[in-house]
N, C-alpha and C positions, 0 to 999 in steps of 0.2 A: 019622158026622156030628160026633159030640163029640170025635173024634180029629181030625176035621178044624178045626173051630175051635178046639183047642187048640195048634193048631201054626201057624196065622195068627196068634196071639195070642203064642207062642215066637218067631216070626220078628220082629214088629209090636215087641215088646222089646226083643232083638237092634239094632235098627236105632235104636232110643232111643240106646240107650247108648252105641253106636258113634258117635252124631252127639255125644253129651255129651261122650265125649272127648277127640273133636277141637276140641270149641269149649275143653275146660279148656286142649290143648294150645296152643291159640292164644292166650291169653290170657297164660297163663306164659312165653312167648317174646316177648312184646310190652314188659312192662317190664325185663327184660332188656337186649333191644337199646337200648331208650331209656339205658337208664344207661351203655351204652357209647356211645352216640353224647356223654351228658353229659359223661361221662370225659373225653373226644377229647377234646372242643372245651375242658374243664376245662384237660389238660393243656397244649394248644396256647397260652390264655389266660397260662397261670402260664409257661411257657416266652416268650412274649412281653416279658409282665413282668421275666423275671431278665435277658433278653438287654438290655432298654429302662434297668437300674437303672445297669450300669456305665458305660453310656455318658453317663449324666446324670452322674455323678460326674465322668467324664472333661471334662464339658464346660460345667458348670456349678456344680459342687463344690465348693468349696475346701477344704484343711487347715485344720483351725483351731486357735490355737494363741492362750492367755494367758502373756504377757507383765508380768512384775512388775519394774517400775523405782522404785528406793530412789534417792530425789534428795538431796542432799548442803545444800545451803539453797532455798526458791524464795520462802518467805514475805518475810525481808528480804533477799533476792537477786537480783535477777529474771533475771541474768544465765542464772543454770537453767533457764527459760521456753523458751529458746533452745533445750535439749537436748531437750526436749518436741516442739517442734517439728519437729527433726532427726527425731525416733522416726517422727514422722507422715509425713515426708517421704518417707522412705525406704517406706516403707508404698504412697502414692502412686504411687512411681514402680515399685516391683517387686512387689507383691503380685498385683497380674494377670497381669502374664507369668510367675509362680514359681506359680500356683496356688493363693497362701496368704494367711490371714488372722493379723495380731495384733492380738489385743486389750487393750489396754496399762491396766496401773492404773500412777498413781503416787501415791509416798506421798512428801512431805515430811518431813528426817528433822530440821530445823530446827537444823541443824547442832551437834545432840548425839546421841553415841554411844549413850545407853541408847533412844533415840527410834529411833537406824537399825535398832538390834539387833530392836528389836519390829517394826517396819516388814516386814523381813524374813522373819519368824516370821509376821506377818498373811499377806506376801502370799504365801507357800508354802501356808498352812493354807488357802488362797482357791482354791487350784488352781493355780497358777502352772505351767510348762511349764518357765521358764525364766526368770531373775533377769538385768536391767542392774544394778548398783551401780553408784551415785555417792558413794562412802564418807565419814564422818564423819573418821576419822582413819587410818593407815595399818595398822594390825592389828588392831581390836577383832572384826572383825564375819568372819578366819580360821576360826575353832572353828565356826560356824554354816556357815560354806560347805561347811567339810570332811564336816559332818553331812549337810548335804543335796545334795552332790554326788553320794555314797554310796547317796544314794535317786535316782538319776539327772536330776539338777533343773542343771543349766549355769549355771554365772555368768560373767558378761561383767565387767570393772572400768572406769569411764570416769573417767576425771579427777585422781582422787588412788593415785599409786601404792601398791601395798602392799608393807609388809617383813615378809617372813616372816624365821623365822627357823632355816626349814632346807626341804629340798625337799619334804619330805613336806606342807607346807602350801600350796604351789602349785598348788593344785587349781581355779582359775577356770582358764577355757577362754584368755584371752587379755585386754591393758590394754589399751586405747583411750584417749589423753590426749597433749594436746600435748607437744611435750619445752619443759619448766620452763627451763631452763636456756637453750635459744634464744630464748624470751623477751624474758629478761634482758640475751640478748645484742644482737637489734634493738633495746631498751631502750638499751644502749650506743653502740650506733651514730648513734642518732638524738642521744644525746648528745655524743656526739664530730663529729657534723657542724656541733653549734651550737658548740659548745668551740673549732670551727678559728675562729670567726669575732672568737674574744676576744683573739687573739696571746696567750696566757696561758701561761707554762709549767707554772704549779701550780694549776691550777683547783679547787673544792671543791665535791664532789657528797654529796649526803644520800639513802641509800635505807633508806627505811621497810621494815622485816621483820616478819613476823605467828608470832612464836615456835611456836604454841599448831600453826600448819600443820608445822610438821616438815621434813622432807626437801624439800617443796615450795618455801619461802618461800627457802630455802636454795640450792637452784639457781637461782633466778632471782636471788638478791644476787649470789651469782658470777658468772652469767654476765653483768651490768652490769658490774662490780669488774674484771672478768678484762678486758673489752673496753675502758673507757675507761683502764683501767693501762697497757695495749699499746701507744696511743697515748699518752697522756702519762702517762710513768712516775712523776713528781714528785706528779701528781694524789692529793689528799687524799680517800678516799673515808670517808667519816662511815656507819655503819652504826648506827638505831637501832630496838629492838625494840618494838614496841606491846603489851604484854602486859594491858592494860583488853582492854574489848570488841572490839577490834580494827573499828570503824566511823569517820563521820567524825568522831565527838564524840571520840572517844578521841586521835583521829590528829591533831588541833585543837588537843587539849591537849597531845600530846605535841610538837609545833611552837611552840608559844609556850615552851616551854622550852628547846626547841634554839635559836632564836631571840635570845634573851635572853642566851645565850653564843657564838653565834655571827654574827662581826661580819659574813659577807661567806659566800653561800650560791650558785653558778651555778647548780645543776640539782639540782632534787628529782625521785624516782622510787619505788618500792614497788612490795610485795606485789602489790598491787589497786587499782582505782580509789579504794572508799572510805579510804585512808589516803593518795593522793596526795590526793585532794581536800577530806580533811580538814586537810592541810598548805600546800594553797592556801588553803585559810580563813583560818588562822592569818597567812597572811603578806598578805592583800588589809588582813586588820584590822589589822596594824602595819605600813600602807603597805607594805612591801617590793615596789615592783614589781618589782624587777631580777631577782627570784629566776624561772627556768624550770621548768617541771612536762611529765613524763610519766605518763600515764597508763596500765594494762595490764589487760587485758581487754575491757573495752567496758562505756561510761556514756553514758547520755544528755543529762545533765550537758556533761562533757566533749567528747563531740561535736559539741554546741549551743557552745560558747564556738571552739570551732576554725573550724566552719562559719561565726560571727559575727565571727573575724579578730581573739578575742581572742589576743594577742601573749603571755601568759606559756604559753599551753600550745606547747609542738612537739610532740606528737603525743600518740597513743593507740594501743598498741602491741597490736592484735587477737588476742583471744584465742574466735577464733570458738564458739560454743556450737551450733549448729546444723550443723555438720560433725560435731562430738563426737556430738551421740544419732544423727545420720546413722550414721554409720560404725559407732558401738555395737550399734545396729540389726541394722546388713549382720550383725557379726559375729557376732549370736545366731544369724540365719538361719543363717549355714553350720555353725556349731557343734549347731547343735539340729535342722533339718531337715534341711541335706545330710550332718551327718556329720562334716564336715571337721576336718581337726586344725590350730588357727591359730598363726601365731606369738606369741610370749611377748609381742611388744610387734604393734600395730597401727597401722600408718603412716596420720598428718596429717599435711594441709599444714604449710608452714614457716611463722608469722607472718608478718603483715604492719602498715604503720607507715602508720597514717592521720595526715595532715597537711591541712595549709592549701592545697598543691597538689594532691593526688588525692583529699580529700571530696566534692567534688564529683561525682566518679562512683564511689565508692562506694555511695551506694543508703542510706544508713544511716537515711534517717528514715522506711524502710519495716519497718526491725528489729523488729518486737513484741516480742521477750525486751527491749529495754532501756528498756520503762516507757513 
């Protein structure tokens, strides 16, 4: 009897623990499979996500790229505003269809050299990608490019050429800047169409020069000099330098002294607006109305007396600024995002000679560069 309920009580045990194991066994297989199902769906999730991230870049991304531009005057300039503009323009029109972003600082280099050198220096230390200059003078601000070319930073040149003084300092990617010298030379032309109208054979022309510019001021004398000589060879051309401030006060005074030993003056012309029309100052205040005035660049001033049919200006010989940061522009893109290798020089338009005839659909009093 005790042998028999010892062995329903063996069995009755038995069956304990066999049912206990199969419940641990079920238990430990259960959060197992849970962690792979987590996994799955984990990886499938993260897999989603890497496929979903390129395509957002692809299609809603853009490069992004800081842009540092060193402006040459814009405080008493405003003619630079214009290049400003151009930068943004150019932005406008191709920055969606290229994918890309720039983010432009500019710094005013107030047309001194140790101002551009630091301007420079800020805007690389800022992050800069990529440097426009609009240079103070023609070499000072070399030795800094060559530095930071070297760190792979691009510089573009707009406006004032530079003279190295051997190859190895030609390290900007490419100039952007009107040619000086054509200028000078629609400058001539537009004085030689008024000069036919004098039967004159020895006319006498006065162009104001801005020493302090260099090679600048110098091809645009010539190419007036070379082109009204061509035409009339006898023609006296009067060259004088404005070595003051080179503004209109300076250009005022230097005309009341030309003035004073010169009996008989056809056409005045210059550097820039501000020294033609500080030599129309000069000559409204000692009557002289006979005297004619070109203008180069673009003034507001100037434009307003032409559009109002005043009779001494013939023209204002465009020196577009908003094609210049245009084009400066283009060129950092290809040089800095595509890569490309540009030419030594970057082709603008040719000048053009606003008058008394085609002001009128020129557009000019929508300019915001000219004040």
């Amino acid at each position: 009897m005790k042998k028999r309920v010892l062995m329903v009580l063996l069995v009755v045990a038995m069956i304990i623990g066999l049912a206990a194991c199969g419940s641990g066994s079920e238990k430990e297989a259960d959060p197992g499979a849970d962690k792979v199902v987590e996994d799955s769906e984990k990886d499938v999730s993260d897999a989603d996500e890497q496929s979903e991230e390129p395509e957002a870049d692809d299609t809603e991304g853009k490069k992004e790229y800081k842009i540092g531009v060193s402006l040459f005057e814009l405080t008493a300039y405003t003619w630079f505003q214009g290049a400003i503009d151009g930068c943004h323009e150019w932005l406008a029109d191709n920055g969606e269809a290229n994918n890309v972003n720039f983010t432009f600082t500019f710094e005013d280099s107030s047309s001194d050299v140790q101002t551009m050198l630091t301007n420079i220096e800020n805007l690389v230390a800022a992050g800069s990608d990529g440097i426009i200059l609009f240079p103070a003078d023609a070499s000072s601000a070399i030795p800094l490019m060559k530095e930071y070319t070297s760190q792979g930073i691009p510089f573009v040149i707009g406006d004032y050429k530079q003279e190295p003084t051997s190859e190895e300092d030609m390290v900007w990617s490419t100039f952007v800047g009107h040619d000086m010298k054509a200028l000078g030379v629609k400058a001539g032309e537009v004085a030689v169409d008024y000069l036919d109208t004098l039967e004159k054979d020895d006319p006498v022309c006065l162009f104001i020069t801005s020493p302090a510019s260099g090679q600048v001021t110098q091809d645009r004398y010539n190419g007036f000099a070379e082109t009204v000589l061509a035409a009339y060879p006898n023609a006296t051309i009067i060259e004088e330098g404005d070595t003051g401030a080179a503004n209109r006060d300076s250009a005022q005074t230097l005309m009341e002294n030309v003035l004073q030993r010169e009996s008989e003056i056809d056409v005045v012309c210059g550097h820039n607006d501000a020294l033609v029309v500080g030599a129309y100052n000069a000559a409204v205040a000692e009557g002289r109305d006979t005297v004619k005035f070109i203008g180069i660049a673009g003034d507001k001033d100037v434009l307003t007396w032409i559009s109002e049919g005043n009779e001494q200006w013939l023209a204002e010989v465009l020196q577009d600024p908003v094609v210049l940061g245009y084009q400066a522009t283009d060129a950092m893109f290809k040089t800095l995002v595509l890569g490309e290798e540009l030419p030594e020089d970057y082709d603008l338009p040719q000048p053009e000679a606003i008058t008394s005839e085609n002001i009128d659909e020129s557009g000019w009093e929508d300019w915001v560069w000219i004040g």
